[in-house]
C-alpha positions as CSV (number, residue, x, y, z in Angstrom):
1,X,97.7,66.4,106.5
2,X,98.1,64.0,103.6
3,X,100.1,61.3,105.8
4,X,101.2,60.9,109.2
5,X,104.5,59.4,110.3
6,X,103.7,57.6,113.4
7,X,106.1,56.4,115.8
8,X,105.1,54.1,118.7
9,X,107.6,54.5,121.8
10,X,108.2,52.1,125.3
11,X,111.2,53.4,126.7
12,X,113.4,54.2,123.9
13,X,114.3,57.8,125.0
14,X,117.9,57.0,123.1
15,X,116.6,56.3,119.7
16,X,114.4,59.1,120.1
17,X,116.9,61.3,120.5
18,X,119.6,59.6,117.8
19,X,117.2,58.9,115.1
20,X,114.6,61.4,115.4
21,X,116.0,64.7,114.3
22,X,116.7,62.8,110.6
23,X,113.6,61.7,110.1
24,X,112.1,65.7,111.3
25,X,114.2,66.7,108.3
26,X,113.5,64.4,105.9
27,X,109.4,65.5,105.9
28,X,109.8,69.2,106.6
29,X,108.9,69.7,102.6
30,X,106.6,66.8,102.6
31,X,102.8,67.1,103.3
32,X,103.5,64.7,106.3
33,X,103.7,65.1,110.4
34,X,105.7,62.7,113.1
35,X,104.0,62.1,115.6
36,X,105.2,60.3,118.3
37,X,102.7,57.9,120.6
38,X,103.9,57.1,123.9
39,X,102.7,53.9,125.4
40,X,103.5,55.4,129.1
41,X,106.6,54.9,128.9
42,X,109.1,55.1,132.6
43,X,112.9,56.5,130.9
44,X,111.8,60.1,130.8
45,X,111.1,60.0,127.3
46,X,108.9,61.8,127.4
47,X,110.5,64.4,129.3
48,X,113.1,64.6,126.8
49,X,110.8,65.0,123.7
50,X,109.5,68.4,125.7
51,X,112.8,69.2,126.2
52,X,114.9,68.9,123.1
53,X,111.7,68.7,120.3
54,X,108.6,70.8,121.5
55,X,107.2,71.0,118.1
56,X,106.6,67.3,117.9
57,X,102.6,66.2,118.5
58,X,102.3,63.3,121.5
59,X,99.6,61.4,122.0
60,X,99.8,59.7,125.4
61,X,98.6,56.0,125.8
62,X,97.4,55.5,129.7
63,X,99.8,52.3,129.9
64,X,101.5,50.0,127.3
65,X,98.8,48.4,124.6
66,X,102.0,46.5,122.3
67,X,102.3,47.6,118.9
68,X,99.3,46.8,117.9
69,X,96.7,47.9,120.7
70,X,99.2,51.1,121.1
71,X,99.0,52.2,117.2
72,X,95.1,51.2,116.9
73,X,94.8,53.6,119.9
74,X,97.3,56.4,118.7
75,X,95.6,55.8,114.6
76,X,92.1,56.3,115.4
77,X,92.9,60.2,116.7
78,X,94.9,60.9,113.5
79,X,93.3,62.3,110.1
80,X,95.2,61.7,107.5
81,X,95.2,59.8,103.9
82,X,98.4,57.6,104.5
83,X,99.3,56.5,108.0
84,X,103.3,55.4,108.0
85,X,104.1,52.6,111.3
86,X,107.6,53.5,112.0
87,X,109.9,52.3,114.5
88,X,112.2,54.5,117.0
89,X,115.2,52.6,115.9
90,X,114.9,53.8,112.2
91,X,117.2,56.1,111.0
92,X,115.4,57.3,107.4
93,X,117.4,58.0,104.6
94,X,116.9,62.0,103.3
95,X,114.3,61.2,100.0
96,X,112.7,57.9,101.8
97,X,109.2,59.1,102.3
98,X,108.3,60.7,98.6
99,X,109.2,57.0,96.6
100,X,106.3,55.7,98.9
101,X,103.9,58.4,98.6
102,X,104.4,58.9,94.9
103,X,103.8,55.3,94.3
104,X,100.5,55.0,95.9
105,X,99.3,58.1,94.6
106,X,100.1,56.4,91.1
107,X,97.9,53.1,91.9
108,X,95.0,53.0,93.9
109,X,95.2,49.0,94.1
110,X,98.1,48.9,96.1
111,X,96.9,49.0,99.9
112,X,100.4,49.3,101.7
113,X,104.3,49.5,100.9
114,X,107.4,49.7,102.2
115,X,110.9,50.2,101.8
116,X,114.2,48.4,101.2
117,X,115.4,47.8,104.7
118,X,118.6,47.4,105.2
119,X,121.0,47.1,108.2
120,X,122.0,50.7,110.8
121,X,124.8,47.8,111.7
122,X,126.1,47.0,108.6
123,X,124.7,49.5,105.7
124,X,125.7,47.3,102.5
125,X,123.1,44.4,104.4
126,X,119.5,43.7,104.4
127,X,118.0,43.6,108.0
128,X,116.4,40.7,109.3
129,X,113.0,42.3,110.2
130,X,111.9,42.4,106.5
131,X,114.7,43.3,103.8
132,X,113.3,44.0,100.8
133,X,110.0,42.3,100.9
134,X,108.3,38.9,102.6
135,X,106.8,35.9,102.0
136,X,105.4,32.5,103.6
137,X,106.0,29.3,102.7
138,X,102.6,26.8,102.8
139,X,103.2,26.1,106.8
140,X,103.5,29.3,107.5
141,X,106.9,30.0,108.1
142,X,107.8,33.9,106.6
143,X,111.0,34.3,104.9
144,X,112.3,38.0,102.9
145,X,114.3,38.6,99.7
146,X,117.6,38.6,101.7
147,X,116.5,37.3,104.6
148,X,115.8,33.7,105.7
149,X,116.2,32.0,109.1
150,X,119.3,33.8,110.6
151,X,120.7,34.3,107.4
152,X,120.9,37.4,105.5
153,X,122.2,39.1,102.2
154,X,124.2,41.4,101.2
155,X,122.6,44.4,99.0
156,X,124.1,44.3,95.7
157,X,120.9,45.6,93.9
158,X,119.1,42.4,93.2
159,X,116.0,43.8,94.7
160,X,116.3,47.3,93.3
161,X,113.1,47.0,91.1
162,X,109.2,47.9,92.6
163,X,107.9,43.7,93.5
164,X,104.8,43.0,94.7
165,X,105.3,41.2,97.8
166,X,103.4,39.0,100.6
167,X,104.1,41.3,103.3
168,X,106.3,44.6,103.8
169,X,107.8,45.1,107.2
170,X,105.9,46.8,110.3
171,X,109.2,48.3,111.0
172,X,108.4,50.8,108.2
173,X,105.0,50.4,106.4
174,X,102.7,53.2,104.6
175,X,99.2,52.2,104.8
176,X,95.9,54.0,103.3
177,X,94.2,54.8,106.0
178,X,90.7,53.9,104.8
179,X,91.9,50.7,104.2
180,X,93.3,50.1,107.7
181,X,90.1,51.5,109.6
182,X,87.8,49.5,107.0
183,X,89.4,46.4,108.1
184,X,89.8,47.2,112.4
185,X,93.7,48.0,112.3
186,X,95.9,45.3,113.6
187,X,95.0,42.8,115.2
188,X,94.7,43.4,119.0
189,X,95.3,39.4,120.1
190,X,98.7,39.6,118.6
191,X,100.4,42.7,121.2
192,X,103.7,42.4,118.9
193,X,105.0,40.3,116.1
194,X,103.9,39.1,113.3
195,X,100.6,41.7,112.9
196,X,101.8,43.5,110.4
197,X,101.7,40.0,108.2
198,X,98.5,39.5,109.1
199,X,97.5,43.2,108.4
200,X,98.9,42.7,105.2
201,X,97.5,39.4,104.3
202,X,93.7,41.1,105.3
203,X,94.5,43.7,102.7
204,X,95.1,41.4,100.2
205,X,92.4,39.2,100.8
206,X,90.1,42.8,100.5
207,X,91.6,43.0,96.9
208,X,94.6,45.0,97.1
209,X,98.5,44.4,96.7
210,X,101.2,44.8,98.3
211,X,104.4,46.2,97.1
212,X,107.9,46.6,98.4
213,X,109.4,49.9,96.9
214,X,113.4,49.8,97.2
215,X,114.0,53.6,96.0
216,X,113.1,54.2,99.6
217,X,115.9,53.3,101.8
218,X,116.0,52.9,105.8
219,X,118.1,51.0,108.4
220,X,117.5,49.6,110.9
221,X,119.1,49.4,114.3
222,X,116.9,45.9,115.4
223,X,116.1,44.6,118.3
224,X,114.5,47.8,119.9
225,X,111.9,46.8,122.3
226,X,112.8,42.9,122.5
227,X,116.2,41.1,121.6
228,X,116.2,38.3,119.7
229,X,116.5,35.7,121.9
230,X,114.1,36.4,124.1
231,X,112.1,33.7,125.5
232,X,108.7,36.4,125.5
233,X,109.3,37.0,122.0
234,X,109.6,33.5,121.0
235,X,106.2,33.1,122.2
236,X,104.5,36.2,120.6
237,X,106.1,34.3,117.6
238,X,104.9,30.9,117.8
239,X,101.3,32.1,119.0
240,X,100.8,34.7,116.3
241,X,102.1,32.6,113.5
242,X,98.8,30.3,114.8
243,X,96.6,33.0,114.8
244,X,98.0,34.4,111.5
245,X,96.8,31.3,110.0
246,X,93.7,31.6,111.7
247,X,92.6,34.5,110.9
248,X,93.1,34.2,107.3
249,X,94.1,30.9,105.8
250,X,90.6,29.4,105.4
251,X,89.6,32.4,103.3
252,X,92.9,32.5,101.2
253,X,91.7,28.4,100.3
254,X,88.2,29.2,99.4
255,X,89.2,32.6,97.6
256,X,91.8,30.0,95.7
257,X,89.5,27.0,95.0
258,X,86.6,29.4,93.8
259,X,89.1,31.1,91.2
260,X,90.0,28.0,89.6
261,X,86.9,26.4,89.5
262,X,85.2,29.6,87.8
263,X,88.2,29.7,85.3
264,X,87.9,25.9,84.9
265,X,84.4,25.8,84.2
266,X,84.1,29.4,82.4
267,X,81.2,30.8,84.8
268,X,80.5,34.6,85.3
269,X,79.1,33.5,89.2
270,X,78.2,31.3,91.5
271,X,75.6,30.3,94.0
272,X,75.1,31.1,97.2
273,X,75.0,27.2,97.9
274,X,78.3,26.4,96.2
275,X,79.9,29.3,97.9
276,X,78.8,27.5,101.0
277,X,79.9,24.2,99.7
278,X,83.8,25.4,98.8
279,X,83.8,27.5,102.5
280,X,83.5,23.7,104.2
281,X,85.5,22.4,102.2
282,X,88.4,25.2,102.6
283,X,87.8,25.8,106.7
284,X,88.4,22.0,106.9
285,X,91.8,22.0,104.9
286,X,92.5,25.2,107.2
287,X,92.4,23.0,110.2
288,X,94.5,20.3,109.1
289,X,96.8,22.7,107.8
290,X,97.2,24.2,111.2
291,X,97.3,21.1,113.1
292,X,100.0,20.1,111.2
293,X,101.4,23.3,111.8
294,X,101.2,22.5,115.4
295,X,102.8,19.1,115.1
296,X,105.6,21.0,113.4
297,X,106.2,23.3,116.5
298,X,106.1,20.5,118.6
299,X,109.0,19.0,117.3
300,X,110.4,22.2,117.1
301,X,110.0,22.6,121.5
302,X,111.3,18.6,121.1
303,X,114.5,19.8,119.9
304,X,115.1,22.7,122.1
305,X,114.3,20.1,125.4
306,X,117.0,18.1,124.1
307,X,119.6,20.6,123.4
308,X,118.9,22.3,127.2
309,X,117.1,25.4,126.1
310,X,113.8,25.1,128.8
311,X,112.9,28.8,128.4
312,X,112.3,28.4,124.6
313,X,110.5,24.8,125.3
314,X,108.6,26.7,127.7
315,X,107.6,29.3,125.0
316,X,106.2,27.0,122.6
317,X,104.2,25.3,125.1
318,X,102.6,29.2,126.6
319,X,102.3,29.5,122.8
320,X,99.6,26.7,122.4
321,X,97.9,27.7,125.7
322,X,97.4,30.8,124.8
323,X,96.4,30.3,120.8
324,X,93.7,27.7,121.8
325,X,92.6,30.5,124.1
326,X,92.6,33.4,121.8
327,X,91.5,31.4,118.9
328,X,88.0,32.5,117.3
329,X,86.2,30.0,115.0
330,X,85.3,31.8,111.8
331,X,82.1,29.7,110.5
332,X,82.2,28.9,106.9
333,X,78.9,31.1,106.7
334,X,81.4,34.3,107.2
335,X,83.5,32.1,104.5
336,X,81.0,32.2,102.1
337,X,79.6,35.5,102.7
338,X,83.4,37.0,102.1
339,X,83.5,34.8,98.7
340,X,80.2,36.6,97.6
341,X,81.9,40.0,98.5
342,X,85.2,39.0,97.3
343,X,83.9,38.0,93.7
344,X,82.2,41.1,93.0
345,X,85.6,42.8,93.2
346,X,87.5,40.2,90.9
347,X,85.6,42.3,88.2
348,X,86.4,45.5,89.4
349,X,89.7,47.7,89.8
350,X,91.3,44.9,92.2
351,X,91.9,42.2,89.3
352,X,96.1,42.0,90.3
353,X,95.2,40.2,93.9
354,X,92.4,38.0,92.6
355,X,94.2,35.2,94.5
356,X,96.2,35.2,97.4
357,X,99.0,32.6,97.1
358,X,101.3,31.1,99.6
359,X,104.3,29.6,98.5
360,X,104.0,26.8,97.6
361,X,106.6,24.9,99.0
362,X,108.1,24.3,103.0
363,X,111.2,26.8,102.8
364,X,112.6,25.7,105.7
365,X,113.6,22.5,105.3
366,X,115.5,23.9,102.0
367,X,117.1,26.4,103.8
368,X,119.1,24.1,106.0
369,X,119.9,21.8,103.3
370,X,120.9,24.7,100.7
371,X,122.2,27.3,102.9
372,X,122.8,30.8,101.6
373,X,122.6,29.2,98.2
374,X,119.0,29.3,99.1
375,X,118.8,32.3,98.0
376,X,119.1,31.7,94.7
377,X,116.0,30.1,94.7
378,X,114.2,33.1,96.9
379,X,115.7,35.3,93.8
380,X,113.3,33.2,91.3
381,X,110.4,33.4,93.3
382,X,107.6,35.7,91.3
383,X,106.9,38.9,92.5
384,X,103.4,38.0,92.6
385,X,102.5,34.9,94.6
């Protein structure tokens, strides 16, 4: 099959049933299959999918892996060019799946893309768990077109042309599938939450781009697996924003820092040795970066202590544990090695993601200030950061 529409379930026999007969329909033309991973899930889900849809492959996970150990699992039995993450609480518009396909047929550059999401709630409304497209401000902090702390926009078409974006949302993504085995999948440390950022910022830094395609239209319900303000998921948030940065900021500095210094000095190449040199250099601004970062959440667990909110003080503290546990020191020899890599590709077919920016800016602050006229700003912000 040319792609594979992959939905990972835990005990969401309901959407199954409500969402999944659409979405059936919607690929019975295409050159796709839904398949449906079950991470041993305890609601008779399972039972059910034998039951009402026969015809339906499962693959059966011995015991729940998150999203991320669950799909790397349920992935790596699959053959297929595109692999599409999709959530049970999707309902899919009737065309959504050829806008996506089409697009990355067209361009082999772009590694992964989604669609507009908007809200199963209230259908004229982006939905918080990517809207049309995301970014990150320099701390770290991700923000959407039409999304941004709680606060989220109504869909009036401002977003209605193909963008390049920073990340598309795990809710609904279209990957190559090449490109996600070349680079391990998601990241296993994470279990849920923010991977699919990090996912996306991997295939950016391996050359590719990322684009949010809004003639593809889904809803979603939210909220699925995890409300929102759960303690758990607080966590998952704080810790895998730290390991988000982790994983990839150093590299996104040196890649940065190596591109303007070959512009600046108009130089074909560089040594191994200066390689080396910007790799220290960048690892070290990484770590302050993320210290900072720290501090940051600090006063963030500060603030819910005062205002009587223990559990989510509590989650910010487990967060920090658990990061200084999980975190792996890249050396800046890896650094270098991936600048060496990275260059030879700045020549080739991969010119668009030559850098990978943040922006440059801390949104959040902003966001408070401004309120929803922050969005205005968001609207300026280039499609390609």
């Amino acid at each position: 099959m040319k792609t594979a529409v992959v939905i990972l379930n835990w005990n969401t026999k309901g959407y199954l049933e409500q969402f999944l007969p659409a979405l059936l329909n919607s690929t019975k033309d295409a050159d796709a299959q839904v398949i449906v991973a079950d991470s041993a899930s305890t609601d008779g889900s399972m039972e059910m999918m034998a039951e009402k849809f026969p015809g339906v492959q499962i693959i059966r996970l011995d015991k729940n892996y998150g999203f991320t150990g669950g799909y790397n699992r349920a992935l790596a039995q699959i053959e297929a060019e595109y692999f599409v993450l999709i959530n049970s609480d999707i309902e899919v518009s009737e065309h959504w799946l050829q806008p996506l396909v089409e697009r990355m047929d067209a361009d082999s550059t772009i590694g992964a893309c989604g669609p507009k999401l908007l809200s199963w709630y209230k259908r004229d409304t982006f939905e918080y768990a990517g809207a049309a497209g995301g970014f990150i401000d320099r701390y770290g902090y991700p923000f959407c077109k039409g999304r941004i702390l709680r606060m989220v926009e109504k869909d009036y078409g401002q977003y209605d042309k193909n963008a390049n974006v920073f990340w598309a949302t795990g809710a609904c993504l279209l990957v190559r599938s090449e490109l996600f085995n070349k680079l391990g999948g998601l990241d296993d440390r994470f279990f849920a939450h923010m991977e699919e950022i990090d996912l996306c910022w991997r295939i950016q830094l391996d050359g590719y781009s990322i684009e949010v395609i809004p003639q593809s239209v889904v809803y979603h319900l939210g909220g699925g697996t995890l409300s929102n303000d759960s303690p758990w998921k607080l966590k998952l948030n704080y810790r895998n924003n730290l390991l988000l940065l982790d994983n990839n900021l150093a590299k996104t500095y040196a890649l940065e820092a190596a591109t303007m210094e070959l512009a600046t000095e108009a130089k074909k190449e560089s040594t191994r040795k200066e390689d080396e040199t910007l790799a220290v250099a960048a690892k070290k601004k990484a770590e302050r970066m993320i210290c900072f970062r720290m501090i940051l959440d600090g006063i963030s667990a500060a603030i819910y202590l005062c205002t009587f909110k223990k559990g989510y003080f509590n989650s910010v503290k487990e967060a920090h544990k658990e990061y200084k546990q999980l975190h792996i020191d890249i050396p800046a020899s890896e650094i270098a090695t991936f600048l060496e890599t990275r260059r030879q590709k700045m020549s080739g077919t991969h010119r668009q993601a030559i850098s990978v920016g943040l922006y440059k800016h801390w949104m959040v602050p902003r966001a408070i200030l401004m309120k929803r006229g922050v969005f205005k700003l968001i609207h300026k912000i280039k499609s390609t950061i």
